[in-house]
C-alpha positions as CSV (number, residue, x, y, z in Angstrom):
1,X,180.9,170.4,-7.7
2,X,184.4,170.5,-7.2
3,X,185.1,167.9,-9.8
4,X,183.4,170.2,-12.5
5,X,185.2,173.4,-10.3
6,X,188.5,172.3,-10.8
7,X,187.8,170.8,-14.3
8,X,187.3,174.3,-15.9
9,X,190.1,176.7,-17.3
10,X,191.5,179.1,-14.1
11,X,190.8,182.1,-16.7
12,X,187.2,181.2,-17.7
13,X,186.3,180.4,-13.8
14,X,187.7,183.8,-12.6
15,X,185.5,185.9,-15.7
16,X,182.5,183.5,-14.8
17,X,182.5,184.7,-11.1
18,X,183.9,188.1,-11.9
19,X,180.9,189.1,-14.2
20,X,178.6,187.1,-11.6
21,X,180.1,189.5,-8.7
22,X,179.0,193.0,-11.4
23,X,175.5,191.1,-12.0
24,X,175.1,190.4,-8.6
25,X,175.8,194.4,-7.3
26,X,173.2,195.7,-9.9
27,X,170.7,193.6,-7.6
28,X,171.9,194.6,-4.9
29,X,171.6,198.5,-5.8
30,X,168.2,197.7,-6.7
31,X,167.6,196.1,-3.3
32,X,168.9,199.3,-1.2
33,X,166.9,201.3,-3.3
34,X,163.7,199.8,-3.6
35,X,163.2,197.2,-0.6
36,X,162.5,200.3,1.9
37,X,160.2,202.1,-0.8
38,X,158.2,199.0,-1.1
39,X,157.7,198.3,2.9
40,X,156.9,202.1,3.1
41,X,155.0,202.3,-0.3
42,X,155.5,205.8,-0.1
43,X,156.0,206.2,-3.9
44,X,152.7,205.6,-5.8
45,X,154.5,203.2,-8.8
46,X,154.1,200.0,-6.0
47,X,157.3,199.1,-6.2
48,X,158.4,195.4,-6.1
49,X,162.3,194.4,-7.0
50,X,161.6,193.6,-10.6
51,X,158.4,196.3,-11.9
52,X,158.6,198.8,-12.6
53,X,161.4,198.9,-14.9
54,X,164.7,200.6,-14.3
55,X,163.8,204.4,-14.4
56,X,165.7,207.2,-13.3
57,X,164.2,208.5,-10.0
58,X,164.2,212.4,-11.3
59,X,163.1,212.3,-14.6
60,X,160.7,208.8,-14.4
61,X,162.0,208.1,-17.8
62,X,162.7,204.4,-18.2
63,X,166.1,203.4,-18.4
64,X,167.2,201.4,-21.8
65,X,169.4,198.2,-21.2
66,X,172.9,200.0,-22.0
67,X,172.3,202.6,-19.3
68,X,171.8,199.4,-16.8
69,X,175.2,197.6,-17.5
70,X,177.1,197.3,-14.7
71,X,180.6,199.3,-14.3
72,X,180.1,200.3,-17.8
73,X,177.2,202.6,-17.9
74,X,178.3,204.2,-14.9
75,X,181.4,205.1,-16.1
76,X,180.6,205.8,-19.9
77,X,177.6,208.5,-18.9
78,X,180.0,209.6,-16.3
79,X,177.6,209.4,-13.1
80,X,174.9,211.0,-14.7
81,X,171.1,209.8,-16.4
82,X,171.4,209.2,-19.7
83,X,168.4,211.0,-20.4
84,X,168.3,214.2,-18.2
85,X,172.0,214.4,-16.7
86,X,171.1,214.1,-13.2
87,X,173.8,213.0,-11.3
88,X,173.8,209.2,-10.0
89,X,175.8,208.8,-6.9
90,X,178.8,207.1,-6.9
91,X,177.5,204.4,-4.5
92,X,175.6,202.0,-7.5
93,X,179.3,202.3,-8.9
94,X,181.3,201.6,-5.9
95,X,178.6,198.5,-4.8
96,X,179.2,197.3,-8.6
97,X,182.8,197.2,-7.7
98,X,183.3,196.0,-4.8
99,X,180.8,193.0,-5.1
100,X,183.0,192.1,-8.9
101,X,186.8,192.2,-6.6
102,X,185.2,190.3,-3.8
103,X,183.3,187.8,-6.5
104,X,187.4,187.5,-8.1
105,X,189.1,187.3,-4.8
106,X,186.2,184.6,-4.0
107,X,187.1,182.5,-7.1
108,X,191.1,182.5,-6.2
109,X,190.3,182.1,-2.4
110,X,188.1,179.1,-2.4
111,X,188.4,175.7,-3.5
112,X,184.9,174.4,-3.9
113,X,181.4,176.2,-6.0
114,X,179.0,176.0,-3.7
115,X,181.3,177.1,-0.9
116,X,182.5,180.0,-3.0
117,X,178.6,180.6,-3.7
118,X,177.3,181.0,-0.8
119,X,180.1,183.2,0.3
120,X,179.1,185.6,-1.8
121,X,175.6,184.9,-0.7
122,X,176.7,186.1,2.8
123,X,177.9,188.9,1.7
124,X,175.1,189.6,-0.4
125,X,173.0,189.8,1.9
126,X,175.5,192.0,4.8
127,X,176.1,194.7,2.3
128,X,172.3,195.8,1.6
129,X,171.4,195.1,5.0
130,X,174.0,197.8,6.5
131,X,173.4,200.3,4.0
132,X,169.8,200.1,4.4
133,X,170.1,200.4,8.1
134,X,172.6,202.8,8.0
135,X,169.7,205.0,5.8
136,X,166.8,204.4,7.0
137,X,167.5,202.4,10.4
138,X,165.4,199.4,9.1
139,X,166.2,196.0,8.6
140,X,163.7,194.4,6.6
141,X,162.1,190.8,7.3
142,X,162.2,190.9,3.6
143,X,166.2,190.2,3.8
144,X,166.6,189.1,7.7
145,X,164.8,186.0,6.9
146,X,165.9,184.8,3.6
147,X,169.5,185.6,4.9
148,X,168.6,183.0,8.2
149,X,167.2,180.4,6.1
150,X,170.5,180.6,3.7
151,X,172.7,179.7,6.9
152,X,170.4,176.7,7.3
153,X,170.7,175.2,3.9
154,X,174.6,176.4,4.0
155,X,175.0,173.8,6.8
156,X,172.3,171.1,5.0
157,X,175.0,171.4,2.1
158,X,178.3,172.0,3.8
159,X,180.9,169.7,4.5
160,X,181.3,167.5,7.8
161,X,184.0,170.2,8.6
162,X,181.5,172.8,9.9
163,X,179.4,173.3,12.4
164,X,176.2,170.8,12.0
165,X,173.0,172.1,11.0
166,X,171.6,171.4,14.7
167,X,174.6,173.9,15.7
168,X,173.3,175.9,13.0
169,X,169.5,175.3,14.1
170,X,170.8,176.7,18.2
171,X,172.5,179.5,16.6
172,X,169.3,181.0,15.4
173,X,167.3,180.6,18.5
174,X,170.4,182.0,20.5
175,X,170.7,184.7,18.3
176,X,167.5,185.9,18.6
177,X,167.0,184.9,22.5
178,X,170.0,186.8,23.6
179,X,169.7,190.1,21.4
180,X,165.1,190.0,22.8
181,X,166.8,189.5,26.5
182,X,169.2,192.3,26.4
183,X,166.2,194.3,24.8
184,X,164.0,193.9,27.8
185,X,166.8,194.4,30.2
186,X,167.5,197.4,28.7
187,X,163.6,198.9,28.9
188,X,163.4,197.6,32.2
189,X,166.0,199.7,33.3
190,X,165.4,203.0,31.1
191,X,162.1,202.9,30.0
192,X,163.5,203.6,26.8
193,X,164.3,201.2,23.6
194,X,167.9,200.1,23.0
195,X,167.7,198.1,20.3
196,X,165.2,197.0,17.1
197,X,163.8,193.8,16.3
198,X,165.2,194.0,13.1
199,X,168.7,193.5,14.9
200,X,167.6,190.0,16.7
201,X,166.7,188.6,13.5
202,X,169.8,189.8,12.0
203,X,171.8,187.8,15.2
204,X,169.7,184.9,14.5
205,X,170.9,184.9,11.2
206,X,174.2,185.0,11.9
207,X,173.4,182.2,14.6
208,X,172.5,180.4,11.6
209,X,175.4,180.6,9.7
210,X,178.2,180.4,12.5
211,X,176.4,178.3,14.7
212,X,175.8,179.1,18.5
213,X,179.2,178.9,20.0
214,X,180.5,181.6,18.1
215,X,177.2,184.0,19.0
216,X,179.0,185.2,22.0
217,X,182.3,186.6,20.0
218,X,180.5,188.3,17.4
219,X,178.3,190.2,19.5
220,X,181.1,191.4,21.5
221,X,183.1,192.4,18.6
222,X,179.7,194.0,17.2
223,X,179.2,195.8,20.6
224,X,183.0,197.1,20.7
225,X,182.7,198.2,17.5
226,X,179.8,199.8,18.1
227,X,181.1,201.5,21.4
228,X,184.2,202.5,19.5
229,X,182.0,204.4,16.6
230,X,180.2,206.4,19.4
231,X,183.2,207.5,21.3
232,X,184.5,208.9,17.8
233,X,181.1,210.5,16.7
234,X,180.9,212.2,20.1
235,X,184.7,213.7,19.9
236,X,184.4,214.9,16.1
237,X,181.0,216.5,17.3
238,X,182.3,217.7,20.5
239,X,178.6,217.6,22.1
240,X,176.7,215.1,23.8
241,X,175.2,212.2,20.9
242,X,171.8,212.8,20.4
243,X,171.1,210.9,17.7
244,X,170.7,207.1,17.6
245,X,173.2,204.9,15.7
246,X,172.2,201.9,14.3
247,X,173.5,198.5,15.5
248,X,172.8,196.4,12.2
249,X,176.1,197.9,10.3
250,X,177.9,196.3,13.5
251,X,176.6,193.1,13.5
252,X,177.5,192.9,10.1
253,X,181.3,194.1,10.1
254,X,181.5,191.4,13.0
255,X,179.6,188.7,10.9
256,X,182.0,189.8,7.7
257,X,185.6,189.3,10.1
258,X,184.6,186.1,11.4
259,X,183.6,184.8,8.4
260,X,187.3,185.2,6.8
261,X,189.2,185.2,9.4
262,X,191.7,182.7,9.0
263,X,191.5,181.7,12.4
C-alpha cells in the first residue's frame, strides 16, 4: 500500500482523500440522524441507514441528488430545503467540513493508506458517537461494536510498531471490566446509577485500538475532562447540576488526544 501511496501524484492523493473526508461526513449526518430513530422506531417510515431515501424531515418530500452533495448543497440552498425552505442546521455543514480538513490534514500527516484509513475510521466512528450521546445519551451497540472490532483488525493489519493484537485483544476486556467495576462500586455506594453500558463498550473499544496499557491514561483524562465540564456547567448555572452529563463525549475527546498526540 505504500508503494502504490507514494507512487501517486501529491495533488491527486490529497483531492482523493479530501472528497473521501466530504463523502464520508454525509454518512456520518445520516448516522446521527437516523441510528437513534431506528433503535427507537419512533417514526413509522422504519428507518435503516440507506431507506428510505434522503427526505427532508418537515416536508417528507424526497430529496433529489443535488440537494444531497456535500458542502455544496448546503451552501448553494443556503441552509434551507430545497423544496419548502425549512431551515437545515448548520451542523450537516459543519460535520461535512470538518471530516473533508481532517480527511486533507490525514493525507499530508500520514505516510501509509491503510494507516491513514483507519484513522479516519477512528474518527469516524468518535464523532457520531459524541453527538449522539450528547443528544440523546445513548451509545448504540450498532456503532460501539463495529468501532471495537475495527481496533482489532487495525492491529491484525498494523505494523510491528504497535501494540500487538493480544495487547489489542486485553485492551477490550480491560476496557469493559474496569468501566462494569466502577459501575457497581458506584450503585453499591449510592443506590443510584453512574454510568451506562453504552460507556463500557465504548472503553472497550478504545482498549481495542490503544491496547490495555494505555486504558488507565485515557480514562483519567476522560474523568478530568469530565470533572472540569461540571465545575463549569455548575458556575455558568450558578445552582446545584441536576441534570446528568453524559460521559461518552469524554471518552472520546480523550480517545481523539491520545490518538495524535505526538508523544
Amino acid at each position: 500500500m505504500s508503494l502504490w501511496w507514494h507512487a501517486q501524484p501529491q495533488w491527486l492523493l490529497h483531492l482523493f482523500f479530501a472528497l473521501t473526508g466530504a463523502v464520508a461526513g454525509s454518512f456520518i449526518n445520516v448516522v446521527i440522524y437516523r441510528v437513534p430513530l431506528m433503535i427507537t422506531q419512533e417514526n413509522n417510515l422504519h428507518y435503516n441507514l440507506f431507506l428510505p431515501r434522503s427526505h427532508c424531515p418537515a416536508c417528507c418530500q424526497t430529496l433529489n441528488w443535488y440537494h444531497t452533495l456535500p458542502l455544496l448543497s448546503w451552501l448553494l440552498l443556503k441552509g434551507r430545503c430545497g423544496w419548502c425552505s425549512k431551515k437545515i442546521s448548520i451542523r450537516y455543514l459543519l460535520v461535512e467540513l470538518f471530516f473533508t480538513l481532517l480527511a486533507l490534514l490525514l493525507s499530508y500527516l500520514k505516510q501509509d493508506l491503510t494507516e491513514a484509513f483507519f484513522s479516519l475510521l477512528f474518527c469516524g466512528f468518535l464523532l457520531p458517537l459524541t453527538l449522539i450521546d450528547l443528544r440523546t445519551k445513548m451509545l448504540p451497540d450498532m456503532l460501539t461494536l463495529p468501532f471495537l472490532w475495527a481496533g482489532l483488525l487495525f492491529h491484525a493489519l498494523a505494523p510491528a510498531s504497535f501494540p500487538t493484537l493480544a495487547d489489542a485483544v486485553y485492551g477490550a476486556v480491560a476496557g469493559y471490566v474496569a468501566l462494569w467495576l466502577l459501575y457497581w462500586l458506584f450503585y453499591g455506594i449510592t443506590g443510584r446509577e453512574g454510568l451506562g453500558y453504552g460507556d463500557f463498550k465504548l472503553l472497550a473499544a478504545l482498549g481495542a485500538w490503544f491496547g490495555w496499557a494505555m486504558l488507565p491514561g485515557i480514562l483519567l483524562l476522560a474523568a478530568s475532562l469530565g470533572l472540569i465540564a461540571a465545575v463549569f456547567a455548575r458556575l455558568v448555572s450558578n445552582k446545584k447540576l441536576t441534570r446528568e452529563i453524559p460521559f461518552g463525549p469524554f471518552l472520546a475527546a480523550a480517545g481523539l488526544a491520545f490518538y495524535f498526540s505526538p508523544f
